[in-house]
Biopython code that builds the backbone (N, CA, C, O; Angstrom):
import numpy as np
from Bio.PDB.StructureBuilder import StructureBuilder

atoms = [
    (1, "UNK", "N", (9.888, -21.418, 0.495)),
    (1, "UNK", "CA", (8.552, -20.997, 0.868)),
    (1, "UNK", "C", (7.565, -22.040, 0.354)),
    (1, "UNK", "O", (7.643, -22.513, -0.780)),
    (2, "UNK", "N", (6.686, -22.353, 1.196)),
    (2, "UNK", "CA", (5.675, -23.581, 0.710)),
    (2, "UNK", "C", (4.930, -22.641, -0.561)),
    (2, "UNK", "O", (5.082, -21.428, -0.705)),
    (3, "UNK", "N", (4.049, -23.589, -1.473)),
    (3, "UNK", "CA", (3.433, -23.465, -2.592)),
    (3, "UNK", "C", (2.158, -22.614, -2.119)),
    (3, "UNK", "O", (1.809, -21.566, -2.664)),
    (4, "UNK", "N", (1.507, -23.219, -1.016)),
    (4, "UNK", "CA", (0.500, -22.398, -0.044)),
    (4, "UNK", "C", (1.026, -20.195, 0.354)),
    (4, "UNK", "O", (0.430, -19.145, 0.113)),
    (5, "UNK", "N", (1.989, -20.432, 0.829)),
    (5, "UNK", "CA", (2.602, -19.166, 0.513)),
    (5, "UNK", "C", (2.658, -18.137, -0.442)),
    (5, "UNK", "O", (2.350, -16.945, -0.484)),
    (6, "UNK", "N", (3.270, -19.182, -1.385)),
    (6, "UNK", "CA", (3.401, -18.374, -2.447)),
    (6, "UNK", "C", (2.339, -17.670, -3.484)),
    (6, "UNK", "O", (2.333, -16.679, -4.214)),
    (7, "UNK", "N", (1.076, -19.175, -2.997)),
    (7, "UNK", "CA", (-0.590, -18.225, -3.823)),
    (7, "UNK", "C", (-0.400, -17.151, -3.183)),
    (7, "UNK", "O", (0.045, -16.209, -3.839)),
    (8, "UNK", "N", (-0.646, -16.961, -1.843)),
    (8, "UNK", "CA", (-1.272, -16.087, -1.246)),
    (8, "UNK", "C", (-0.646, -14.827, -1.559)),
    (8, "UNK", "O", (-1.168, -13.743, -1.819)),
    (9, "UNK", "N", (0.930, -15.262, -1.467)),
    (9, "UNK", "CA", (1.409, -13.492, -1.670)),
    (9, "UNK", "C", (1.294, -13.016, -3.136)),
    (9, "UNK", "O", (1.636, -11.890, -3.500)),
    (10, "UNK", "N", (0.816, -13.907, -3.894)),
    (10, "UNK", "CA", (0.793, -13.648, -5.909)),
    (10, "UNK", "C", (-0.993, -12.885, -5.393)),
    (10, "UNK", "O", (-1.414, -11.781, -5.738)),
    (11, "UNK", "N", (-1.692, -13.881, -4.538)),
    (11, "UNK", "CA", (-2.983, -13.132, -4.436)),
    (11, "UNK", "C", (-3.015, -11.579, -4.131)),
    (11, "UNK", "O", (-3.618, -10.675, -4.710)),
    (12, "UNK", "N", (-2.154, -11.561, -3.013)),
    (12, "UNK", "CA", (-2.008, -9.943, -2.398)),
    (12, "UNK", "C", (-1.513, -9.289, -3.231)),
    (12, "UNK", "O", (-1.854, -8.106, -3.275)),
    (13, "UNK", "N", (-0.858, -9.623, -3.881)),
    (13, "UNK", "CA", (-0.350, -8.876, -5.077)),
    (13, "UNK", "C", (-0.634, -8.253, -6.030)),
    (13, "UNK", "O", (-0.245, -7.139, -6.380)),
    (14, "UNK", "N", (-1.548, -9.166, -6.642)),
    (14, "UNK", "CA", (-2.388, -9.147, -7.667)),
    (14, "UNK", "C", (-3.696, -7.958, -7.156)),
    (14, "UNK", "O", (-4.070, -6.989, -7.816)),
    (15, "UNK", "N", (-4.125, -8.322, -6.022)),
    (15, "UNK", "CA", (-5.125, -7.547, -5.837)),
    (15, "UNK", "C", (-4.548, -5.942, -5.361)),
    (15, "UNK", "O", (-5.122, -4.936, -5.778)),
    (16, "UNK", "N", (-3.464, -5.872, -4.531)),
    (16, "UNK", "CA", (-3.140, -4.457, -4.758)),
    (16, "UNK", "C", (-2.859, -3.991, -5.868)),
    (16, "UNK", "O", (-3.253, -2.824, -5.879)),
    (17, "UNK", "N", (-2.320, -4.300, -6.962)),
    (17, "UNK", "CA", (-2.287, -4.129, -8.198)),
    (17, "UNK", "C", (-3.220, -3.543, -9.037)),
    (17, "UNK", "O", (-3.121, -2.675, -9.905)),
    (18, "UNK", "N", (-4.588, -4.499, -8.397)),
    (18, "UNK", "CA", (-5.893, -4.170, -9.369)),
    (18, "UNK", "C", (-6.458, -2.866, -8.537)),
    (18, "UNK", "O", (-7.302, -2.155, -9.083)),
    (19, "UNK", "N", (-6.015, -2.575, -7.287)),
    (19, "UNK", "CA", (-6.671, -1.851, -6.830)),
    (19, "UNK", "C", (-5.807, -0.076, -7.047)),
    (19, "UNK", "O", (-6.231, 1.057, -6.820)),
    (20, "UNK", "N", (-4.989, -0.388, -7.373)),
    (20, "UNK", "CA", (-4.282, 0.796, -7.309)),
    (20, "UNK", "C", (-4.544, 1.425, -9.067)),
    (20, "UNK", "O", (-4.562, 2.524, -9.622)),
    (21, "UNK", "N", (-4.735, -0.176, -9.504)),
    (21, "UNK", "CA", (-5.151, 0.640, -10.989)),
    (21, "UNK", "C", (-6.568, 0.745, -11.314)),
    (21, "UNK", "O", (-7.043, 1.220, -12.345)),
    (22, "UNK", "N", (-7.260, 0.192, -10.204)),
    (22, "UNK", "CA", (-8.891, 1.074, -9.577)),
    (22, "UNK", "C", (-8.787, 2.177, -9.597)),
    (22, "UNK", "O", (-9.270, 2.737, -10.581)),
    (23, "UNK", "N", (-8.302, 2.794, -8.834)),
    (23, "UNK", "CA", (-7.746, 4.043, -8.019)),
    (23, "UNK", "C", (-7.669, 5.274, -9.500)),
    (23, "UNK", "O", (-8.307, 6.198, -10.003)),
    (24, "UNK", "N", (-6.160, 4.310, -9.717)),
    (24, "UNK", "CA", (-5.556, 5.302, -11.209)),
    (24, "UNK", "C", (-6.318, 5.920, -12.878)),
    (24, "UNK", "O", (-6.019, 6.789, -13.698)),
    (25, "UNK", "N", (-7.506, 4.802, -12.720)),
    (25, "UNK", "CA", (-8.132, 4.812, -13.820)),
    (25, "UNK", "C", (-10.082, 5.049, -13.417)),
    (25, "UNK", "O", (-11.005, 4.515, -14.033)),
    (26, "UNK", "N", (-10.182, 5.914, -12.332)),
    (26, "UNK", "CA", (-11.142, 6.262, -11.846)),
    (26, "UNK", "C", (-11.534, 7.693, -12.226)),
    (26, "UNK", "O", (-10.747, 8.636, -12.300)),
    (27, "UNK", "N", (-13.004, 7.737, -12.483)),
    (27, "UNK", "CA", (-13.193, 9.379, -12.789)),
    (27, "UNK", "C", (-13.046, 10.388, -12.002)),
    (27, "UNK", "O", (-13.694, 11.411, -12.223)),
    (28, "UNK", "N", (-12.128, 10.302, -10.877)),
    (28, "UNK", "CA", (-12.020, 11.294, -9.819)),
    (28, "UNK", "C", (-10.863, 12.501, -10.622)),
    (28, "UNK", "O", (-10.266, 12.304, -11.681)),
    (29, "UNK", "N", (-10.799, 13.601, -9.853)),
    (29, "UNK", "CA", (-9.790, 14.748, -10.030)),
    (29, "UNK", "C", (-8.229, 14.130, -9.652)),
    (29, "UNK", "O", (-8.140, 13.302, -8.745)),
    (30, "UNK", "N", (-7.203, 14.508, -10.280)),
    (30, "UNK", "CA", (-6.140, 13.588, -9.394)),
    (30, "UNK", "C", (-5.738, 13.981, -8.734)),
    (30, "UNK", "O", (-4.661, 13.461, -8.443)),
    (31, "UNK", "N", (-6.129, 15.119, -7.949)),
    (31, "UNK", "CA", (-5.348, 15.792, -6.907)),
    (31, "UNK", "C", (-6.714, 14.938, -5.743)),
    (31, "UNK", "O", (-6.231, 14.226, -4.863)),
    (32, "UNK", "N", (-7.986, 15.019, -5.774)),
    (32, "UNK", "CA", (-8.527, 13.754, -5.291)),
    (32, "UNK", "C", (-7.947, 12.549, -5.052)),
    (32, "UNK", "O", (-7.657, 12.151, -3.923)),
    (33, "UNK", "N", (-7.707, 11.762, -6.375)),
    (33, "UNK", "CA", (-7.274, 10.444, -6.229)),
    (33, "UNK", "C", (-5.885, 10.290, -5.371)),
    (33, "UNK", "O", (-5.581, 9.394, -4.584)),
    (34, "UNK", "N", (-5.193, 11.361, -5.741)),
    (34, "UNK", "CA", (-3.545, 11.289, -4.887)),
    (34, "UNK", "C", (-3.640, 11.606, -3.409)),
    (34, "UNK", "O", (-2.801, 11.280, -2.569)),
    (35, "UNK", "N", (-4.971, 12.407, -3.144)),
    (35, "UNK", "CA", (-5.160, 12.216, -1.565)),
    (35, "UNK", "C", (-6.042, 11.074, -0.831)),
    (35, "UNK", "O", (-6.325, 10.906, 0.355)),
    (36, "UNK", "N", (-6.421, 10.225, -2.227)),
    (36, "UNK", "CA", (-7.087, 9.137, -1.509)),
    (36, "UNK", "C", (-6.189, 7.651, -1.051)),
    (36, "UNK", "O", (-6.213, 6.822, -0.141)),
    (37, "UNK", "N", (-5.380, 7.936, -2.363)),
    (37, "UNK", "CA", (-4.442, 7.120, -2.412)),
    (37, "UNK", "C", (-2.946, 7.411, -0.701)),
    (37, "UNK", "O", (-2.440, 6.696, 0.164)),
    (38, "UNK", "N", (-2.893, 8.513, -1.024)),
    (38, "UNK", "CA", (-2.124, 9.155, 0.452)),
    (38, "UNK", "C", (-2.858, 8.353, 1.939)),
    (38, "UNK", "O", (-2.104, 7.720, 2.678)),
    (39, "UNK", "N", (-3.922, 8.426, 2.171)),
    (39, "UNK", "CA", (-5.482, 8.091, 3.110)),
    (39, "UNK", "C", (-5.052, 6.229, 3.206)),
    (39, "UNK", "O", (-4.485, 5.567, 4.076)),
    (40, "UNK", "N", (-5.513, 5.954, 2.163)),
    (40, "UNK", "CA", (-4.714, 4.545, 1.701)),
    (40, "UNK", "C", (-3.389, 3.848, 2.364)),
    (40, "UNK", "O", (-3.088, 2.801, 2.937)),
    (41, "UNK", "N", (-2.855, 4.923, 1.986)),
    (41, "UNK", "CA", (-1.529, 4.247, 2.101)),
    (41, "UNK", "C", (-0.764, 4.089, 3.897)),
    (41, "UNK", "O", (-0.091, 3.263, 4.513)),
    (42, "UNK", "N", (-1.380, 5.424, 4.149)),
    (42, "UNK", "CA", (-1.023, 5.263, 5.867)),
    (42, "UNK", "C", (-1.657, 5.051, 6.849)),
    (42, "UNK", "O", (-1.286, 5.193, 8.014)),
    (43, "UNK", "N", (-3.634, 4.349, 6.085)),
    (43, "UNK", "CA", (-3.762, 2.632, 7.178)),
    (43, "UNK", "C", (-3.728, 1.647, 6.720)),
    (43, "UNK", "O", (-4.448, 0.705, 7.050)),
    (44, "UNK", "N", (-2.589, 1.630, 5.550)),
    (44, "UNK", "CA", (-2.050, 0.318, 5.623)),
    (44, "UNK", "C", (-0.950, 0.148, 6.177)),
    (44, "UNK", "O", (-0.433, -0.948, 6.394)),
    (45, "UNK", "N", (-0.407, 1.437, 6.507)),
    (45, "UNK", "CA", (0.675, 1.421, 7.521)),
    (45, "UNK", "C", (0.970, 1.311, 8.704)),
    (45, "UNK", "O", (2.009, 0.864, 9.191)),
    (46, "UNK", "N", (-0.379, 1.912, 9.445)),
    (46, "UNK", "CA", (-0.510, 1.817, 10.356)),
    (46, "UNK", "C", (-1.062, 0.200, 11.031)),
    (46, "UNK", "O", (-0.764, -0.240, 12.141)),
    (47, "UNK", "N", (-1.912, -0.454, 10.012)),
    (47, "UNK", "CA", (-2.417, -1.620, 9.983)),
    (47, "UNK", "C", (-1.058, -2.603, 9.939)),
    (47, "UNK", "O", (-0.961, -3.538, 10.734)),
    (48, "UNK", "N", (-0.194, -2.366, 9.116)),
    (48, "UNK", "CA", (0.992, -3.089, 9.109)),
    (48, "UNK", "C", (1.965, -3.030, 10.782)),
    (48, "UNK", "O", (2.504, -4.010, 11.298)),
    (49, "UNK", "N", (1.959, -1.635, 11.336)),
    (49, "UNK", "CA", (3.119, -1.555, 12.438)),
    (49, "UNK", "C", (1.901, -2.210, 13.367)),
    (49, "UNK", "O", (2.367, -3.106, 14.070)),
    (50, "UNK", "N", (0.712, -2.049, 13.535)),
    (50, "UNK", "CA", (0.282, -2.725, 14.600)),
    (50, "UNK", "C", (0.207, -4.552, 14.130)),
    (50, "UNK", "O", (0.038, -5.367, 15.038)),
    (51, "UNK", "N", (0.317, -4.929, 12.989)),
    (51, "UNK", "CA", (0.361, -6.451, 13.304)),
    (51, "UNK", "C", (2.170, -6.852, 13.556)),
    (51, "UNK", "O", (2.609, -7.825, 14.170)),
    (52, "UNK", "N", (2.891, -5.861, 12.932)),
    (52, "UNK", "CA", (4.700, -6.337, 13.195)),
    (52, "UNK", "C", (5.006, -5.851, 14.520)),
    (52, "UNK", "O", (5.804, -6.474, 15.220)),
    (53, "UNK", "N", (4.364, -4.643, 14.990)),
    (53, "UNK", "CA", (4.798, -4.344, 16.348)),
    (53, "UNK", "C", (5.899, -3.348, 16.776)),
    (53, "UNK", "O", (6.567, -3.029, 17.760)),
    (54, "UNK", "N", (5.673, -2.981, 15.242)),
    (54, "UNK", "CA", (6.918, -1.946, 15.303)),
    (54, "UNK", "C", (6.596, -0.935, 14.296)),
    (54, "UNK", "O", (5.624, -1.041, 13.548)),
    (55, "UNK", "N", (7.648, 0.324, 14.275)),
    (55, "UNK", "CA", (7.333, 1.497, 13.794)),
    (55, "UNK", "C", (8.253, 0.947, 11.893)),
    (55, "UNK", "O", (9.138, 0.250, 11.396)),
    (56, "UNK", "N", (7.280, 1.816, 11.616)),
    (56, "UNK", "CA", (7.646, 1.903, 9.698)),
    (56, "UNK", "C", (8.069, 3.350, 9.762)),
    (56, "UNK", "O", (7.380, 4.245, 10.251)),
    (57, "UNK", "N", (9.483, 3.526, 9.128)),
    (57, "UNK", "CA", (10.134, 4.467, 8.424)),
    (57, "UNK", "C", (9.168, 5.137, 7.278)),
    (57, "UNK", "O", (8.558, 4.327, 6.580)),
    (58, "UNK", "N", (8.984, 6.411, 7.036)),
    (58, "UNK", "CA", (8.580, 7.297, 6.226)),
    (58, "UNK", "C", (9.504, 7.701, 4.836)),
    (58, "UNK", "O", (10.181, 8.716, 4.994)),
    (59, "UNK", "N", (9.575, 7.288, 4.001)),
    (59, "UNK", "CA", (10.477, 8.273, 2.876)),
    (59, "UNK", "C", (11.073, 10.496, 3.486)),
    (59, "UNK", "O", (12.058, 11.189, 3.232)),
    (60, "UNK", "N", (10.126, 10.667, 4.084)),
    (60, "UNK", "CA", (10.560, 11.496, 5.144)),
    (60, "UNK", "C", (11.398, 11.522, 5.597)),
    (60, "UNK", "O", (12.255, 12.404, 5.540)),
    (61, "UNK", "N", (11.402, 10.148, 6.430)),
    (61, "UNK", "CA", (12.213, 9.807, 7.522)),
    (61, "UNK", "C", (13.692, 10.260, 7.470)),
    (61, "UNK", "O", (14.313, 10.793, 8.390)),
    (62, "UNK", "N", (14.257, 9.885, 5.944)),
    (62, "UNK", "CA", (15.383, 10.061, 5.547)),
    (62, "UNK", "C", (16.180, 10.957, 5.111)),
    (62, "UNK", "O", (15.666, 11.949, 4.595)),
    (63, "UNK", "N", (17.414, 10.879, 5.181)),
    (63, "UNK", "CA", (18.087, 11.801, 4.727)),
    (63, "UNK", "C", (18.977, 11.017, 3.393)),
    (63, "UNK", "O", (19.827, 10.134, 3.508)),
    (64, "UNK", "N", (18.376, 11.781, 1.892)),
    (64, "UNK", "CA", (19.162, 11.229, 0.932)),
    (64, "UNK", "C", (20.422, 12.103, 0.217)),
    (64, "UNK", "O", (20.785, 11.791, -0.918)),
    (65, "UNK", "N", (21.091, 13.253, 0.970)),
    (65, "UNK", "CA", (21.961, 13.742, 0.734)),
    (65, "UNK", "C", (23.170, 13.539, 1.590)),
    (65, "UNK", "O", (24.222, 14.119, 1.319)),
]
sb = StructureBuilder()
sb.init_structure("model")
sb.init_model(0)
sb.init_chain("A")
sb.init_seg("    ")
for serial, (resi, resn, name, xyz) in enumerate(atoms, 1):
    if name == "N":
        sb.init_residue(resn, " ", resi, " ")
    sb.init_atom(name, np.array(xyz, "f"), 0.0, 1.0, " ", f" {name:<3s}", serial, name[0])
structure = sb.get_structure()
């Protein structure tokens, strides 16, 4: 992976990181924060299947027995 790459994904990284411990260390209720974070999480999912073009599996989705 070029050096150019590799900032970028340490950047994305880093910043979901900071943002989730935004999130975690915010004066909200946590039954708030866990539905904001929920809100969060599935348009970035949705943001993700429309740039790959394809559908993302749910932890749902599965069957772990």
């Amino acid at each position: 992976m070029k050096t150019t790459g590799k900032i970028f994904l340490t950047f994305l990284g880093g910043a979901a990181a900071g943002a989730v411990a935004g999130l975690l260390f915010a004066p909200e209720k946590g039954e708030t924060t866990r539905e904001l974070l929920a809100e969060k999480g599935e348009e970035l999912k949705k943001t993700l299947e429309d740039a790959l073009g394809t559908n993302i599996a749910s932890s749902s989705d599965f069957n772990f027995y």
